[in-house]
N, C-alpha and C positions, 0 to 999 in steps of 0.2 A: 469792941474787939474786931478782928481784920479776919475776914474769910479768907481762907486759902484755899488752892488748886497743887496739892503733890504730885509732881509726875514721878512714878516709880518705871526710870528706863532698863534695869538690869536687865533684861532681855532686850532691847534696842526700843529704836519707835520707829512708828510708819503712818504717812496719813491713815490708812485704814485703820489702822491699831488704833489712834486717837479717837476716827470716830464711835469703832468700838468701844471705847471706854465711857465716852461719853453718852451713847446709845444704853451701854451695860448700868449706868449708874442713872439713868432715865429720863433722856433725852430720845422727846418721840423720835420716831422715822420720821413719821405723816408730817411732823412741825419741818424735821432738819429738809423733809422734802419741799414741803412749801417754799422755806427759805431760798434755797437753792434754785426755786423755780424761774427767781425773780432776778437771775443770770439769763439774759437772751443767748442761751445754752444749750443746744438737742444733742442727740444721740446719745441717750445714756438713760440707766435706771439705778436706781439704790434699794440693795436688798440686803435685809439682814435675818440673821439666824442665828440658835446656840448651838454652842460646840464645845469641845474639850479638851485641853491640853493639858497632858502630863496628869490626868485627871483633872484639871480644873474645870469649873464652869466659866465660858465666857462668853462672850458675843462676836460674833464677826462680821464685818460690812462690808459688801462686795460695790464698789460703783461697774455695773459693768456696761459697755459699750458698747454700743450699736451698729457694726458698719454699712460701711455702704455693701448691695445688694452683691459684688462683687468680690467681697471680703468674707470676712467672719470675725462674728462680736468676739471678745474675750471678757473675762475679767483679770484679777491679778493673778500673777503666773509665778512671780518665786520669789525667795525669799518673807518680805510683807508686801510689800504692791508693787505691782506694774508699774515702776518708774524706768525701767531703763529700756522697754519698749518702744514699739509705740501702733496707736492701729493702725489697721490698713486701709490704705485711701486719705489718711487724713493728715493734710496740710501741715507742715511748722509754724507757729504762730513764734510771731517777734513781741517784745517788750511791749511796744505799743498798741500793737493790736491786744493784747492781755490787760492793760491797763483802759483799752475805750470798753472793753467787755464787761468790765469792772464798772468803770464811771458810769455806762447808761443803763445798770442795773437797776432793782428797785429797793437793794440791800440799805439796812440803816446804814447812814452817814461814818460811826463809828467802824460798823463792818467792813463798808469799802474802802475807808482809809489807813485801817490794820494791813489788810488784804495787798493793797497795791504797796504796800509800804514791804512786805513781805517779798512782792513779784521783783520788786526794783531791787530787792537786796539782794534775791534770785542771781537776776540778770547781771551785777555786781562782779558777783564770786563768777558765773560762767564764763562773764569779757575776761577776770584777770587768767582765768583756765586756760583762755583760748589767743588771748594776746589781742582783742577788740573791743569795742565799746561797747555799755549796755546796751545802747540801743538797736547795735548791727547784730546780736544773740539771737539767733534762732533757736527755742526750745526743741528740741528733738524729742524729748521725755517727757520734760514737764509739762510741755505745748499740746500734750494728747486732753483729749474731757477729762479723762477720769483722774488724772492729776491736779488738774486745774479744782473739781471738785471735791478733791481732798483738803487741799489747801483753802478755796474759801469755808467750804463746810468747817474745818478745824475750826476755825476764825469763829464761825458763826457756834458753834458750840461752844466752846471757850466763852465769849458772850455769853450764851445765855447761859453759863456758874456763878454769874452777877461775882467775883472772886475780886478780892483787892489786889491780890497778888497770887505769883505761880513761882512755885520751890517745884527744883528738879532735881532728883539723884546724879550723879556723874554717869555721864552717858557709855553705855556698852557699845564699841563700830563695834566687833565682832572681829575676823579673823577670816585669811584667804585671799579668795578675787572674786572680782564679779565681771559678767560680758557687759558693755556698753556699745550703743554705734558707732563709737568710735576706733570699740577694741578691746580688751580684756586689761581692767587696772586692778592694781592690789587695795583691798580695804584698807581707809576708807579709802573710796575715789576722790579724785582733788575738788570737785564742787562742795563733797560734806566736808575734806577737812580745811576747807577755808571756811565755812558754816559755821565749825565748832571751836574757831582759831579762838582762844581764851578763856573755853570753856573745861573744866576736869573732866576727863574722859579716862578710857581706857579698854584693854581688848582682851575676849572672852570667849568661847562659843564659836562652831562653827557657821562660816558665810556673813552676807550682808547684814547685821542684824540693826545697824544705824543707817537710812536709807537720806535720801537728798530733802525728799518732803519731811520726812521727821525731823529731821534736825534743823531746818529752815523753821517750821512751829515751836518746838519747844523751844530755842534758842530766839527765837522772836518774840514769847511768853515770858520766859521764863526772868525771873530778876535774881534770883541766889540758887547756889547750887551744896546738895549736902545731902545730912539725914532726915528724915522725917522732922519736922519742926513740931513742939511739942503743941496739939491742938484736938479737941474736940470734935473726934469725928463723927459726919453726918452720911456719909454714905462711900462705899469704895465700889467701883467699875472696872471691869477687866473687856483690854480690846485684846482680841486674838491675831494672832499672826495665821499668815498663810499654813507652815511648816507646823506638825507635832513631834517638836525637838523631845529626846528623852533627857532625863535629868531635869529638867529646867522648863518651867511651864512659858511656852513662847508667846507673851502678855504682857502688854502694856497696863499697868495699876493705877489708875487715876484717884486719887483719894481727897474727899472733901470736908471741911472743916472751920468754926472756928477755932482762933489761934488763944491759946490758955497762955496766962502768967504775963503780966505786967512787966516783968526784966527781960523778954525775946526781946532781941531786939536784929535788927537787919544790917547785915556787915555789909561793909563799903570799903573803898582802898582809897589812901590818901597817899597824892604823888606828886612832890615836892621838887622843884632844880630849880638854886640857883644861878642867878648870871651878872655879872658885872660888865658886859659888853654886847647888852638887847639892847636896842634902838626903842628910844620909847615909839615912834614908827607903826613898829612892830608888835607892839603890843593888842593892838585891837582887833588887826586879823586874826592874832595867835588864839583869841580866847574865842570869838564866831568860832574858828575851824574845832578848838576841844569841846563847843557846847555841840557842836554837828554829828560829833561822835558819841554823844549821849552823856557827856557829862555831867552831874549833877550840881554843881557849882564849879566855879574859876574865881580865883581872886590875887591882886598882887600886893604884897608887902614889901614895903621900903627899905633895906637893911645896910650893913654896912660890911664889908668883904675885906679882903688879906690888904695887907699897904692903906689901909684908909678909904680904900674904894666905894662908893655908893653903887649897890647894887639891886635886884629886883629878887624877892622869891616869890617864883610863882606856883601856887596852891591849887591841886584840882581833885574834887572829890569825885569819885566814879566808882559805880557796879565794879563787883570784880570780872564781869564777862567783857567790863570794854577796856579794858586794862591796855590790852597792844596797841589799843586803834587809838588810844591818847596818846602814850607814847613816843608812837608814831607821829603824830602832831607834833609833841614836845622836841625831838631829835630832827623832824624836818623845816618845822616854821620857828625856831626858838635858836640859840647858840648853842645850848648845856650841852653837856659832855657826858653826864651821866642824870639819872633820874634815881630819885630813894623812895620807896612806901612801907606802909604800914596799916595795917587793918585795924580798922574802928568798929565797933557797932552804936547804932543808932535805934531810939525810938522815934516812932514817928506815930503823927493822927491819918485815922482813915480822911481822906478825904475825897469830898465832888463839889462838883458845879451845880448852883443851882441858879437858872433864871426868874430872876424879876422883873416886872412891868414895871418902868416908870414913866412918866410926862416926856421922857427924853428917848425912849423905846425899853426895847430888853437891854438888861443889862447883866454878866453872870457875876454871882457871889461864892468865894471859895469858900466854903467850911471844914475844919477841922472837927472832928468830934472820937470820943475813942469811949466803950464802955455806955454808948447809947448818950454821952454826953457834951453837949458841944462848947467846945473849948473856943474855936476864934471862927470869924464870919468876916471876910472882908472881901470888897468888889473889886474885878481882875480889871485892872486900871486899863489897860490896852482897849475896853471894851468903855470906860467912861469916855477915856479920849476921843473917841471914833462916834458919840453919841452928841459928846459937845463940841466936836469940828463941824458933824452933820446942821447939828440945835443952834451955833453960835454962841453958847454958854460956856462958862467957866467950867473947867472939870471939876473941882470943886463940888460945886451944884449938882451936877451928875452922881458922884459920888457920895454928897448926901442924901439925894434920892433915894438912889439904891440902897442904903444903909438902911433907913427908912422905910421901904416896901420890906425890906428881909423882918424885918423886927416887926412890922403890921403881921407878918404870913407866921413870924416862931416869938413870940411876945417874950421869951426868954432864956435867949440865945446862951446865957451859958449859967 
């Protein structure tokens, strides 16, 4: 069965809010602290405590900030956090510098490459805000500590849910405006809603309640968006917001779980154009740039069009959150004129990587398995190749090594 991770955003999300939830559902301080330490990162502390919203019990997590002697520390000021701030005394950090802070961390390998994979989609959405390149983006907000350690920390709690996957409700921006350094925008401001471009959303509730960091985690997490998915739950966590909104407890839900019943299965969108005047050319860029977008397959079929014409349909399976950003693809690098979809659901097996020792090195073996039972076991060939270009041997060989060391370590793989 597949662990889930619910994010319940009906009150918005906020790095803090996240950590809270994850904190509130029992995820030490002392661990999230350690982790976090292993950022060549000062001026900052994480502190948490209970509180109550709307009567609820929840947790709240303050990263708060140390300034320089001439300053004064804060922690989050409104809203859920301090992102549209920033402290005093402390520098704009660019793309790069954010990303070397990252790399000569001591974070697991996974960690820093969610992380930086997160920071560069950041930087993304801020260039097309401002009309520049990632790389020329100076953070104003998110370049401060205590953002930077909302977003790795997210990262690194999320981790450690060991979760196959993360289901999100449709996200609440909320309603109004918020001050930014740049100036006073109407919810959302343009960094979140290019963040949440494809994802169901909708507005509720006074002020910011969907902030830059939230929606850059959950949309960075998340793979479907909806109701509670029917699952066995294991534990639920409430992060608190800054604000004790009435009516509406201002909390983030984090809920955990295995996933009950054999027929869930996980929606995808299928998006189909065809064309009778692609350059076959054109075909090999077209599919690199829809897999860059996260596509889950691309495939083309040979057909045959209006007058006799031989033509191409081209097939792309995709999350429904990267829906535009194929699209997109499909109407820039393609002819079509138009694009048709249709939602599917799919089952699928949990799956990981496992490495194996062979005579040729590590090599990893993908396993499928669902219900504790393992269905298929096979070696991620990209890693035989690289094993028998290194060895001089046939991939082949490689190949059955590794088939071989997996079946020595599980004697009965299915």
């Amino acid at each position: 069965m597949s662990r889930i991770a619910y994010l319940d955003c009906s009150s918005g999300a906020s790095g803090d809010m996240l950590l809270g939830a994850l904190v509130d559902l029992g995820l030490s301080v002392d661990a999230l602290r350690g982790e976090l330490a292993k950022l060549p990162l000062k001026g900052y502390r994480i502190e948490a405590h209970k509180v109550h919203r709307s009567g609820l019990h929840a947790t709240k997590v303050d990263v708060v900030t140390e300034a320089p002697a001439h300053g004064h520390g804060h922690d989050h000021e409104h809203g859920h956090d301090h992102e549209h701030g920033h402290s005093h005394g402390e520098p704009d950090r660019g793309l790069r510098e954010i990303l070397d802070l990252v790399d000569k961390s001591g974070l697991e390998p996974a960690v820093k490459d969610r992380s930086a994979r997160l920071f560069r989609r950041l930087a993304e959405a801020e260039a097309a805000v401002h009309g520049t390149s990632p790389e020329e983006v100076h953070f104003h907000e998110v370049g401060a500590v205590d953002s930077i350690v909302d977003i790795v920390g997210g990262v690194v709690g999320l981790t450690w849910l060991h979760a196959d996957r993360v289901v999100a409700s449709p996200l609440n921006l909320g309603t109004g405006t918020v001050s930014m350094s740049h100036g006073v925008f109407a919810v959302p401001p343009p960094a979140t809603a290019l963040l949440v471009r494809g994802v169901p959303v909708y507005a509720a509730g006074d002020g910011e309640l969907l902030t830059p960091t939230g929606a850059l985690l959950v949309t960075g997490h998340a793979t479907a968006y909806g109701p509670l998915p029917p699952l066995r739950s294991e534990g639920v966590g409430h992060g608190a917001g800054s604000r004790d909104t009435p009516g509406r407890p201002n909390v983030l839900r984090l809920i955990v779980g295995e996933e009950t019943g054999a027929s869930v299965g996980q929606k995808i969108l299928v998006l189909e154009a065809e064309m009778d005047d692609l350059s076959p050319q054109l075909c090999g860029p077209l599919l690199e740039k829809l897999f860059a977008t996260g596509a889950l397959d691309v495939y083309y079929t040979a057909i045959q069009m209006k007058k006799g014409r031989p033509g191409i349909l081209v097939t792309v399976l995709v999350e429904p959150d990267r829906r535009e950003a194929a699209e997109e693809v499909l109407f820039a690098e393609a002819t079509t004129l138009g694009v048709r979809r249709q939602e599917w659901e799919r089952t699928v097996l949990d799956r990981e990587i496992v490495s194996v020792e062979t005579p040729y090195g590590p090599v990893g073996v993908k396993v499928g398995r669902r219900g504790g039972r393992i269905y298929n076991a096979q070696p991620e060939f990209d890693d035989c190749q690289r094993a028998a270009a290194a060895r001089g041997v046939a991939v082949k060989e490689v190949w059955a090594a590794a088939v071989a060391a997996y079946r020595t370590r599980h004697p009965s793989p299915s």
